[in-house]
N, C-alpha and C positions, 0 to 999 in steps of 0.2 A: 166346577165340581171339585169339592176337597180331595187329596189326594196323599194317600199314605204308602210307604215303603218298606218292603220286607225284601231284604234282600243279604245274600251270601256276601259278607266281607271278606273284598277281594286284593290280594296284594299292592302294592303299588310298585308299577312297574315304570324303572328312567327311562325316558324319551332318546332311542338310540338316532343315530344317523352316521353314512360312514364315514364324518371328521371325528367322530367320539370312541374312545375306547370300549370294548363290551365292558360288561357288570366283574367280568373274571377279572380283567385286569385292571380297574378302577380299584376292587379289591383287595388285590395285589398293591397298587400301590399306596393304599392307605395302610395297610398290616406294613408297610417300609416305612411309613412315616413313622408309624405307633413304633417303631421298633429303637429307632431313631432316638427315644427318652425326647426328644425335642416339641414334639409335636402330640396332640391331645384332638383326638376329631367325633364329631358328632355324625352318626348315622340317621337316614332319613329312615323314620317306624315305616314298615311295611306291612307285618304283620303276626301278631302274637306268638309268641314262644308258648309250646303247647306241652306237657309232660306227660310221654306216650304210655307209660309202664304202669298201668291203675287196671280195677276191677270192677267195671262198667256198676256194677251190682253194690258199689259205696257210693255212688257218686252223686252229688247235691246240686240243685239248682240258686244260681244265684243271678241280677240282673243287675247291670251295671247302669244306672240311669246320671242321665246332666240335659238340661234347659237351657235355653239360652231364652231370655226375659227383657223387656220393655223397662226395665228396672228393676233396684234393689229392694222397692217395698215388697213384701209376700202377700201386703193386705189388697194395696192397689194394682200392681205393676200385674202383667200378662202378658202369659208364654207366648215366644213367638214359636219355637223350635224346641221340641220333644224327643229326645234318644233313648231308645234301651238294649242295652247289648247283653241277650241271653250266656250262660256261659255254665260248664261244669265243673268242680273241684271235687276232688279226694277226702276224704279226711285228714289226710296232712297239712292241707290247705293248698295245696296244688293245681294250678290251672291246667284243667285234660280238653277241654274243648269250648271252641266260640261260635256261637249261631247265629242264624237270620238276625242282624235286627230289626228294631220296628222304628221309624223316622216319620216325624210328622210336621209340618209347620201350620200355624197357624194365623189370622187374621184380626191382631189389635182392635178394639173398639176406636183407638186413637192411632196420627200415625204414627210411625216407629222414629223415636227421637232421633238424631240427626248423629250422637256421638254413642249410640249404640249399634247404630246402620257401619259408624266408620271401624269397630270393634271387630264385631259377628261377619259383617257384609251381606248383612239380609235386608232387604229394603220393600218398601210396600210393593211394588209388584210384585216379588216374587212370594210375598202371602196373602196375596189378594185371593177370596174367595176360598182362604184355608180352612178349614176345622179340626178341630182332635177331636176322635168319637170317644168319649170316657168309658162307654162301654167295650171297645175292641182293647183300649188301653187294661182295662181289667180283665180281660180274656186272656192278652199275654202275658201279664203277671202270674197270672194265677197259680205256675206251676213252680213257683220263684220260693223258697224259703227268707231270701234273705236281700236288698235290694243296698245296695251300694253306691254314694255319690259323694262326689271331692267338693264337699261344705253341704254335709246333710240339710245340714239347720234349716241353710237359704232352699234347696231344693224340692225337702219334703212339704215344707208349708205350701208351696206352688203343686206340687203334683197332689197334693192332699184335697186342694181346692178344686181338681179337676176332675178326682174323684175319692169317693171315699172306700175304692178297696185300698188302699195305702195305705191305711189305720189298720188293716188286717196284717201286716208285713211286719218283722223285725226288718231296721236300720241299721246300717254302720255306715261310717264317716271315713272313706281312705285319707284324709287329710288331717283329722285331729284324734283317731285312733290306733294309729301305728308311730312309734317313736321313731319319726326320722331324726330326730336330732342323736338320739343315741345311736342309731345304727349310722353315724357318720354323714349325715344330708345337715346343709346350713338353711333348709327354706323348705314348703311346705310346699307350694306353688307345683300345678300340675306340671307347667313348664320348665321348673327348674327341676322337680324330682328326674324329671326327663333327659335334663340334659344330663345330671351326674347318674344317669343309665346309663348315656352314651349314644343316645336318638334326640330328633327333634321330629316333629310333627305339626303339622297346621292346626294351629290350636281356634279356638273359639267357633267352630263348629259343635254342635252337643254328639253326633254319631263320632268325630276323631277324637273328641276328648276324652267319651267311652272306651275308645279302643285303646289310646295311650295308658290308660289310665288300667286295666286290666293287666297290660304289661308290665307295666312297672309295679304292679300291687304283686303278678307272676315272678317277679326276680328275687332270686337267694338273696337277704342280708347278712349281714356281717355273722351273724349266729347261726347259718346256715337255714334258718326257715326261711320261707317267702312272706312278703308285704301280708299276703293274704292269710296266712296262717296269723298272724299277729294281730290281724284285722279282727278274726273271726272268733280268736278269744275274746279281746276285750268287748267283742257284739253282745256274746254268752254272758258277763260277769253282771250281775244287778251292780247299780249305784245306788246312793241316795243323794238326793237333794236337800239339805239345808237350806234354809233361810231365816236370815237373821233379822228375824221382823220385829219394828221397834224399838231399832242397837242405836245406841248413843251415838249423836250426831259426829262427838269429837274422836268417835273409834276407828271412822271413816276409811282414813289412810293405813289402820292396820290391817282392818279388813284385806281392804284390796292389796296391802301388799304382801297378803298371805295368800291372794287368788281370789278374792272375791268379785261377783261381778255384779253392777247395777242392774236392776230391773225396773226403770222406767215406764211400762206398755201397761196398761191395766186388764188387758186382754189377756197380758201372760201371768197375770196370778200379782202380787201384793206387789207395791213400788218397796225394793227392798233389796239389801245384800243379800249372795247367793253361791253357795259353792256347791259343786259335784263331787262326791268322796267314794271310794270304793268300799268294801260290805266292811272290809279289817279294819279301816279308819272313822266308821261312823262314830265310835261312843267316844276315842281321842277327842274327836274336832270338836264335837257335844263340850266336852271339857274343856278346851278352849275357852271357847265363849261362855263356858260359866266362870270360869276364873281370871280372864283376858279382857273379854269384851263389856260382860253385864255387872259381874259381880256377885251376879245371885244365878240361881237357875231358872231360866226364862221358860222351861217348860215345850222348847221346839217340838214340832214334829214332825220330823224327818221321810219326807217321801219314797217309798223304793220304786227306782226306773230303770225299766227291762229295754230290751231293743225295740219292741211293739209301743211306747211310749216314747223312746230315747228321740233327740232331737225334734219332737211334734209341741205344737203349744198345751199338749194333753198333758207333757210332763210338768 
């Protein structure tokens, strides 16, 4: 019988014994090493930092989701392991609280490759006879404004397949819509954002990679907002898409090394260059490629994509 998970995320608590110091002084002697300038340590994530001081009566729902998957394709590959971690923010963007989540795994048509088993550590027993009900999956969303995963792109095409209230949801991306590069991060990677927090975490579970991932989206950057408050504008701001259908083969390299990306897949719209620009740079980049690329004006027409399209092959 398939079997699903709602439950209270609950701290993680070190395994004492009495050759081991308690947690007080473990403490203690890591705030001596940090003090030290010598030493630089990583804390094991226990459990989200919460911002107590809000007015129940602003507060938004958002849902942190992450898969773990049989592969990279979106068209073939299939979910093993489904996470979503409920949560509430401010309008500041502030994380005030984390819920039940919902945890499911589920059962491959095929078995589960052998260097995704040694990744995740999910192997065919342990989702033998799994299911994900797509309708209980859209029962917990429902109450969701806004749904959040570290690589939209790859996530929502899979959960979109599983069902289709996800096409009802604004998307953002904690991984390519908050400037860590500017707020001081050299890498994008759930596990490295993590460790320059100052945690580590058992990553490649989809339920701890939710909750990492909350927390560090919860933490003050360099400009005093949080992950998430930066997140949650650029969800808000329309883009457009461009594309440079039928650019001269030899423009190629300028393209791209203006940011252009290939679009190969005929599923996702023309084989063709492709940029994202935000609403102030649509008629710029237009100009570009009429004076840069074509020569003449080629006449584009530039798509506008909201968070309810962003990252889906709708867009």
């Amino acid at each position: 019988m398939a079997r699903r998970f709602f439950r209270t995320p609950m701290p993680y608590a070190a395994p004492t014994s009495p050759d081991q110091p308690d947690p007080a002084a473990l403490e203690a002697m890591a705030a001596q090493l940090e003090a030290s300038g010598r030493y630089r340590l990583l804390r094991r994530f226990e459990t989200c930092t919460l911002h107590a001081d809000f007015d129940p009566a602003t507060l938004k729902r958002g849902v942190y989701l992450d898969t773990e998957t049989t592969g990279t394709d979106g068209h073939k590959d299939e979910i093993l392991e489904l996470a979503m971690v409920p949560f509430d923010y401010d309008p500041h963007g502030r994380l005030c609280a984390v819920h039940a989540p919902f945890v499911a795994l589920n059962q491959p048509t095929k078995p589960i490759p052998p260097e995704i088993t040694k990744i995740t550590g999910l192997t065919d027993d342990m989702v033998a006879g799994q299911i994900i009900d797509p309708g209980a999956v859209a029962a917990f969303i429902a109450p969701a404004v806004i749904i959040i995963a570290h690589n939209a792109a790859f996530d929502r095409l899979f959960a979109e397949r599983l069902t289709e209230a996800f096409k009802l949801k604004g998307w953002a991306c904690s991984m390519s819509q908050v400037d860590w590069k500017g707020q001081g991060f050299e890498g994008t990677k759930l596990a490295y954002l993590a460790s320059q927090c100052g945690f580590f975490f058992d990553g490649h579970r989809a339920e701890n990679d939710c909750l990492a991932g909350l927390e560090i989206l919860g933490r003050p950057l360099q400009d005093g907002r949080t992950g998430l408050a930066q997140l949650l504008d650029a969800a808000r701001a329309p883009t457009w898409r461009i594309v440079a259908e039928r650019s001269p083969f030899e423009m190629k390299d300028k393209l791209k090394a203006r940011g252009y990306r290939w679009n190969g897949e005929d599923a996702a719209g023309p084989k063709a260059w492709f940029t994202d620009v935000a609403e102030a740079d649509r008629d710029a980049e237009l100009l570009f490629l009429t004076q840069e690329i074509y020569g003449y004006d080629p006449q584009l027409s530039p798509k506008r994509i909201t968070a309810f399209e962003r990252f889906s092959e709708r867009a």
